[in-house]
VEXDREN-2710 file (C-alpha; in Angstrom, 1 decimal):
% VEXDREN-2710
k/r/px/py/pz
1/UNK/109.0/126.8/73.8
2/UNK/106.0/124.5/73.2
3/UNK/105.0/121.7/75.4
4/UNK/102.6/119.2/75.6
5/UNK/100.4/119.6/78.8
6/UNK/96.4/118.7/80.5
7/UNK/94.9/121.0/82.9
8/UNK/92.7/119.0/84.2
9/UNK/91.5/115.0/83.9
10/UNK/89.7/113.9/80.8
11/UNK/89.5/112.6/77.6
12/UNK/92.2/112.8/74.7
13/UNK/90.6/115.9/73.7
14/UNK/91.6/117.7/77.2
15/UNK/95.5/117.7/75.3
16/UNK/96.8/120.8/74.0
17/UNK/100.4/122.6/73.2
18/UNK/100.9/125.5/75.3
19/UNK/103.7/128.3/75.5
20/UNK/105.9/127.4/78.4
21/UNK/109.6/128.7/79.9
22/UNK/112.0/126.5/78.9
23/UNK/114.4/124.7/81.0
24/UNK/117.7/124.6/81.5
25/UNK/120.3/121.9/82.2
26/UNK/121.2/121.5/86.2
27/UNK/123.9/119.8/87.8
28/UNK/124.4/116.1/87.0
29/UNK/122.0/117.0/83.8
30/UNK/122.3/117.7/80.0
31/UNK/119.7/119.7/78.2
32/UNK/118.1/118.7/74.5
33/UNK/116.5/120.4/71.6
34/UNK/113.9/117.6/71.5
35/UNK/113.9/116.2/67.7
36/UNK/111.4/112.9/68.8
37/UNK/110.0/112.0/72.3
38/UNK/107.7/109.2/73.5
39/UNK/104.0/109.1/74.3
40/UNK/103.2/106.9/77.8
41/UNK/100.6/104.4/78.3
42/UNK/100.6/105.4/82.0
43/UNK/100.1/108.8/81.1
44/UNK/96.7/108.6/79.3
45/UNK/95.5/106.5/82.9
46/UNK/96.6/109.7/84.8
47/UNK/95.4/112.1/81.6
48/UNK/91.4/110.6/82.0
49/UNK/92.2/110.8/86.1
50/UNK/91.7/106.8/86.5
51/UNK/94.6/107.2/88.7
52/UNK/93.7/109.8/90.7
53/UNK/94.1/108.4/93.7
54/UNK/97.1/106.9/93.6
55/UNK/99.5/108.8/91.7
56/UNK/100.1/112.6/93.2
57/UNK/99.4/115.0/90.0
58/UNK/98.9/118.5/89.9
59/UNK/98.1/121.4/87.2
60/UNK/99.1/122.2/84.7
61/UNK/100.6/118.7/84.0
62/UNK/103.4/118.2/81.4
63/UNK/103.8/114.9/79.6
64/UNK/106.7/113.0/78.0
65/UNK/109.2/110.3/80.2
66/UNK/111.6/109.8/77.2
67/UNK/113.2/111.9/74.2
68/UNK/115.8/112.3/71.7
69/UNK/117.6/115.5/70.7
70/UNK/121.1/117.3/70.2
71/UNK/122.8/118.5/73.5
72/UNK/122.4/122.3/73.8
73/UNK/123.1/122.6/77.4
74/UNK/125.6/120.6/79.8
75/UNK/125.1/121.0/83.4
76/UNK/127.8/120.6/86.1
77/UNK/129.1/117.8/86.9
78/UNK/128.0/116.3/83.5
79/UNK/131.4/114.2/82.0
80/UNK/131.7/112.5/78.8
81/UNK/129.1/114.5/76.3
82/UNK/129.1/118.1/74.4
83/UNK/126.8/120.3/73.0
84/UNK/126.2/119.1/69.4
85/UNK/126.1/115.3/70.6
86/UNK/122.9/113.1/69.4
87/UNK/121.4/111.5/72.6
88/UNK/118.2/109.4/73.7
89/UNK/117.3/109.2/77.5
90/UNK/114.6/110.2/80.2
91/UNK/113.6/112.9/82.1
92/UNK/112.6/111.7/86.2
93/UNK/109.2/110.5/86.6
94/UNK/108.1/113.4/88.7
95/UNK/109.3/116.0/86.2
96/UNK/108.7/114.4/82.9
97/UNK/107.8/117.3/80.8
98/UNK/109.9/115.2/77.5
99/UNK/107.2/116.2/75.0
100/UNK/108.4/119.5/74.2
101/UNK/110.9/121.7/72.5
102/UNK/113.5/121.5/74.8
103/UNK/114.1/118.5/77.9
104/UNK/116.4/118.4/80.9
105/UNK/117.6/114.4/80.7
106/UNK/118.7/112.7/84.1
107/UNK/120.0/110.0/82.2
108/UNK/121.2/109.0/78.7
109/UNK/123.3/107.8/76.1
110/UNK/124.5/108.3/72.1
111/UNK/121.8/107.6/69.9
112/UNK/122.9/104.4/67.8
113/UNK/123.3/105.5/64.2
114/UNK/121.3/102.9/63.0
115/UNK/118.1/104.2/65.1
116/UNK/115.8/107.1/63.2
117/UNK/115.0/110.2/65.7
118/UNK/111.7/108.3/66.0
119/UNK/113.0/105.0/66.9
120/UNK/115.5/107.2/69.5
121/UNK/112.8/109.1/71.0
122/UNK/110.4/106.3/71.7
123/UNK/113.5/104.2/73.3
124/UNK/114.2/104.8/76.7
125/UNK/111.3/104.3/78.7
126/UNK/110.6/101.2/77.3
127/UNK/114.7/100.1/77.6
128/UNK/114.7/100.7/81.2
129/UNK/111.4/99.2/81.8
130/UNK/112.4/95.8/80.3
131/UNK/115.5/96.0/81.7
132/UNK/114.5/97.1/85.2
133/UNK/111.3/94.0/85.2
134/UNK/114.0/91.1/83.2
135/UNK/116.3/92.1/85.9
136/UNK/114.3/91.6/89.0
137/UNK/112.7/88.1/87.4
138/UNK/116.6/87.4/86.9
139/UNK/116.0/86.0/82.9
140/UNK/119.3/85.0/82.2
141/UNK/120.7/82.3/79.5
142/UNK/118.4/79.0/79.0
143/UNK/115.9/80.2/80.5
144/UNK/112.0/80.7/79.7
145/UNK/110.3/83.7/79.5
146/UNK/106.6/84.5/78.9
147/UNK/105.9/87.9/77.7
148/UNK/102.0/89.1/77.6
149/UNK/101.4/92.1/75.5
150/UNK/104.8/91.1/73.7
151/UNK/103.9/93.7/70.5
152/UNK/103.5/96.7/72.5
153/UNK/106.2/99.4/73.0
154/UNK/107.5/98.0/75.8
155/UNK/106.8/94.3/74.8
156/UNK/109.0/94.4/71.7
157/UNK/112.0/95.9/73.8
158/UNK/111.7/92.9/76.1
159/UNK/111.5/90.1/73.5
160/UNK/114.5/91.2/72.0
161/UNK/116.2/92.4/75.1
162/UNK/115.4/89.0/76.7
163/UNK/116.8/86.8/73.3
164/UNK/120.2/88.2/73.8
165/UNK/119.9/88.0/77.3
166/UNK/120.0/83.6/76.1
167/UNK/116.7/82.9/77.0
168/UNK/113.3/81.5/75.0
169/UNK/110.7/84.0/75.0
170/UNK/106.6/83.0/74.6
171/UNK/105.3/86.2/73.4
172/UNK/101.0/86.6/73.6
173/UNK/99.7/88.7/70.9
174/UNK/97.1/88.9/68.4
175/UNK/97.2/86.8/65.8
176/UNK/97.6/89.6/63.1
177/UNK/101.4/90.4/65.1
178/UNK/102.4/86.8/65.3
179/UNK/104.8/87.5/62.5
180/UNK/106.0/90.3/64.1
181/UNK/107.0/88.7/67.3
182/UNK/108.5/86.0/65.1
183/UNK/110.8/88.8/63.5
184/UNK/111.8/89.7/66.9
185/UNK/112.6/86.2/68.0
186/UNK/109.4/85.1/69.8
187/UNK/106.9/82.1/69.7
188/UNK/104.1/83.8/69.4
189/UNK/100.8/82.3/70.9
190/UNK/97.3/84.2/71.0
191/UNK/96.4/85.6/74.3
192/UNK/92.9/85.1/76.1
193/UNK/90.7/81.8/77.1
194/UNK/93.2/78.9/77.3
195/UNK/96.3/80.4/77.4
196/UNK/97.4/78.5/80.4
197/UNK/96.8/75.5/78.4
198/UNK/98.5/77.2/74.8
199/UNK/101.6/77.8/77.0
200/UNK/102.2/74.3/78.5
201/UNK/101.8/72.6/75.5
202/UNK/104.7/75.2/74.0
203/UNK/106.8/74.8/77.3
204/UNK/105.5/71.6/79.0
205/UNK/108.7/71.9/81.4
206/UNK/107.2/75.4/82.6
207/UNK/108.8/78.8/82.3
208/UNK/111.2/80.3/84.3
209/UNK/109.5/83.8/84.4
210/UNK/106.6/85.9/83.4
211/UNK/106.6/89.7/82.0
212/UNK/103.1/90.9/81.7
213/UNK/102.6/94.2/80.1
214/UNK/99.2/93.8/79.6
215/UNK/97.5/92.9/82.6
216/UNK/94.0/91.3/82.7
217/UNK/94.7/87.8/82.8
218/UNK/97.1/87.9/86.1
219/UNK/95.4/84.2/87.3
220/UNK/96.5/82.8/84.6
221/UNK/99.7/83.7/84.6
222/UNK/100.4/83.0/88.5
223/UNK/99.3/79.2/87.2
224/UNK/101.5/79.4/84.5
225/UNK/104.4/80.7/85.9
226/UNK/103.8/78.3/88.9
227/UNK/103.7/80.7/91.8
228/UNK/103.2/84.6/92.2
229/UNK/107.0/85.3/92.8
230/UNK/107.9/84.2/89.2
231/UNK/105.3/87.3/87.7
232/UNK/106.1/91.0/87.4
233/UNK/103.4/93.4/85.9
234/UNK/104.1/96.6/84.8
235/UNK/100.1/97.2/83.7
236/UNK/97.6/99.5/85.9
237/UNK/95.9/95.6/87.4
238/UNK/95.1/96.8/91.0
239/UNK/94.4/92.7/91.8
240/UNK/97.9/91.7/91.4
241/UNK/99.1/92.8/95.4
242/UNK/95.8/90.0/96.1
243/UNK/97.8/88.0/93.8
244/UNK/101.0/88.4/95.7
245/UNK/102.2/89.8/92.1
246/UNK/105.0/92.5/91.9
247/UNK/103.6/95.3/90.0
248/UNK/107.2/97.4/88.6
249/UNK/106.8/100.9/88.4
250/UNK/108.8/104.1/88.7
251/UNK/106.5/106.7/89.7
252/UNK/107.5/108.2/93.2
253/UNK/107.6/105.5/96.2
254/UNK/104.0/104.5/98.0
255/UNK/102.2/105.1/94.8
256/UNK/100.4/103.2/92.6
257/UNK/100.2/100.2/95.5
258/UNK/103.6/99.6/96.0
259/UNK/107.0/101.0/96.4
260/UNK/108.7/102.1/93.6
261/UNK/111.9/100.1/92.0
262/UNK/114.9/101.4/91.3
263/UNK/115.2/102.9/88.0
264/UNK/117.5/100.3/85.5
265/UNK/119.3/103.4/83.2
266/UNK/121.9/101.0/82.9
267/UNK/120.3/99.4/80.4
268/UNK/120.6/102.2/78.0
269/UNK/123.6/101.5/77.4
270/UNK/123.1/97.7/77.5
271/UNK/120.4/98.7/74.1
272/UNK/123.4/101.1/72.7
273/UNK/125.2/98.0/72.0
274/UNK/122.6/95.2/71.0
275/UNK/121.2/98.5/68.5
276/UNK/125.2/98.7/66.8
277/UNK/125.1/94.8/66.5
278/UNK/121.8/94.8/65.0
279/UNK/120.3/93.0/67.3
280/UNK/117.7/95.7/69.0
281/UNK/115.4/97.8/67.0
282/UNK/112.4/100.3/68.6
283/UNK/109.0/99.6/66.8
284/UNK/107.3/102.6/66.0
285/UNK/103.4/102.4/65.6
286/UNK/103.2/105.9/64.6
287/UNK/104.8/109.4/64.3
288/UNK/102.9/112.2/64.8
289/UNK/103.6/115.6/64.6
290/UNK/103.3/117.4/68.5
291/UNK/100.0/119.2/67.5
292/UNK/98.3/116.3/66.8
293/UNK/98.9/114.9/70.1
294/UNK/95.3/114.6/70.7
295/UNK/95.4/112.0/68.0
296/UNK/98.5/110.3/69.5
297/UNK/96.7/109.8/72.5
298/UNK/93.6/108.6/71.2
299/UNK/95.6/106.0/69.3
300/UNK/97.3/105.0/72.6
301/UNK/94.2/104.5/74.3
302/UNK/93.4/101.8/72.1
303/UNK/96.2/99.7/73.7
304/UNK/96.6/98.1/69.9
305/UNK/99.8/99.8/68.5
306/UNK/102.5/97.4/67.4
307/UNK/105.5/99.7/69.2
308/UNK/106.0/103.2/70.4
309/UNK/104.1/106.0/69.7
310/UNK/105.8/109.0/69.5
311/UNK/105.9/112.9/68.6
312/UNK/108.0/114.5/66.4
313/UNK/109.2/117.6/67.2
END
């Protein structure tokens, strides 16, 4: 089968599809012939080897988190879904290996018949994500949410996942996606010099929590938010444990700084249902075909696509 895999750390360019064994479905698994799957931010920080240090990775590497495909193998254990069902979900974070012809799943759930293959394959890492960070800040009805970054993949999940959760969600974005978050349910504001002051004006009472998924401007959003323990960060910002800033993550335990959290693949089915009540939709930037990943991951890199980027397969 093809597969999506770097030899060695580098630019976009090091990315290339290579003839690999397939896999096949183990116990408490299913296996899928992989009709869309996601490209990671994360991954292009371990692709150019910025994150050498902290995040194991050995060669050859295989890429992908999350994917969408028909079941073609069921693996002991496995209850409640056949061969010929239409599934999104996620591989672990220490196999990945999603962008490619066929994926082993560890979790997942029926692919909403309102979602493309592209909006499926892009979802799940970005559902658990916001789930597993809305979670730990506890966002629940009334309450007030800043999201930074709120038009990337992961952002646009969390507005939307945090509205129906009751609560008002800030979003920072450029001013060109300001509509966009509006669609979603946001108040937009424009991120950079004088946010603190942009946000109190919005929310002179405060906010209740602070998602960042961009990182950068972790000061800030301490003062914002009032104290360190009301901020999660899911961005590569090395200065948030200085910070006293949770940085969420799910790459294997004593990485990237911290321990890891534990995985929220609960809320895939939490998106199953807001996505067949209209109320959850997965913003794709682009859809590129698996050879032109190079291209996908140059465009990633740029850490200015509205949504997911993803392959289709």
């Amino acid at each position: 089968m093809r597969a999506v895999r770097f030899t060695q750390f580098g630019p976009p360019s090091v990315m290339h599809v290579a003839e690999v064994e397939a896999p096949h479905a183990r116990p408490g698994t299913v296996r899928v012939a992989v009709r869309a799957s996601g490209i990671s931010p994360g991954e292009t920080h371990i692709r150019s080897g910025e994150f050498r240090d902290v995040v194991p990775t050995t060669f050859p590497y295989l890429t992908g988190f999350d994917a969408a495909g028909v079941v073609d193998e069921v693996g002991d254990g496995v209850t409640g879904v056949a061969v010929g069902d239409e599934v999104f979900g996620m591989t672990t974070t220490a196999a990945r290996a999603a962008n490619a012809d066929f994926a082993v799943l560890t979790a997942w759930a029926p692919k909403p018949a309102s979602w493309s293959w592209e909006e499926a394959g892009g979802a799940a890492g970005a559902v658990e994500t916001a789930t597993r960070v809305l979670d730990r800040l506890g966002v629940a009805d009334g309450d007030t949410v800043l999201i930074q970054g709120a038009a990337g993949g992961v952002g646009a999940v969390a507005v939307q996942m945090a509205v129906a959760r009751g609560a008002r969600v800030i979003g920072t974005a450029s001013e060109g996606n300001h509509e966009f978050l509006r669609s979603l349910g946001a108040e937009p504001t424009a991120y950079g010099a004088g946010l603190v002051q942009r946000v109190r004006a919005l929310a002179p009472s405060g906010v209740d929590a602070v998602f960042d998924c961009a990182g950068g401007a972790l000061p800030d959003l301490v003062a914002i938010a009032g104290g360190a323990e009301k901020v999660v960060t899911i961005a590569p910002d090395f200065t948030a444990a200085g910070l006293g800033v949770h940085m969420s993550h799910g790459v294997p335990a004593g990485a990237a700084g911290t321990s890891a959290d534990p995985m929220a693949v609960h809320g895939l089915a939490v998106a199953v249902g807001l996505a067949e009540q209209g109320r959850l939709r997965v913003p794709v930037a682009a859809a590129f075909p698996v050879g032109e990943v190079v291209a996908a991951h140059e465009l990633c890199e740029t850490r200015h696509a509205r949504g997911k980027i993803v392959l289709v397969h």
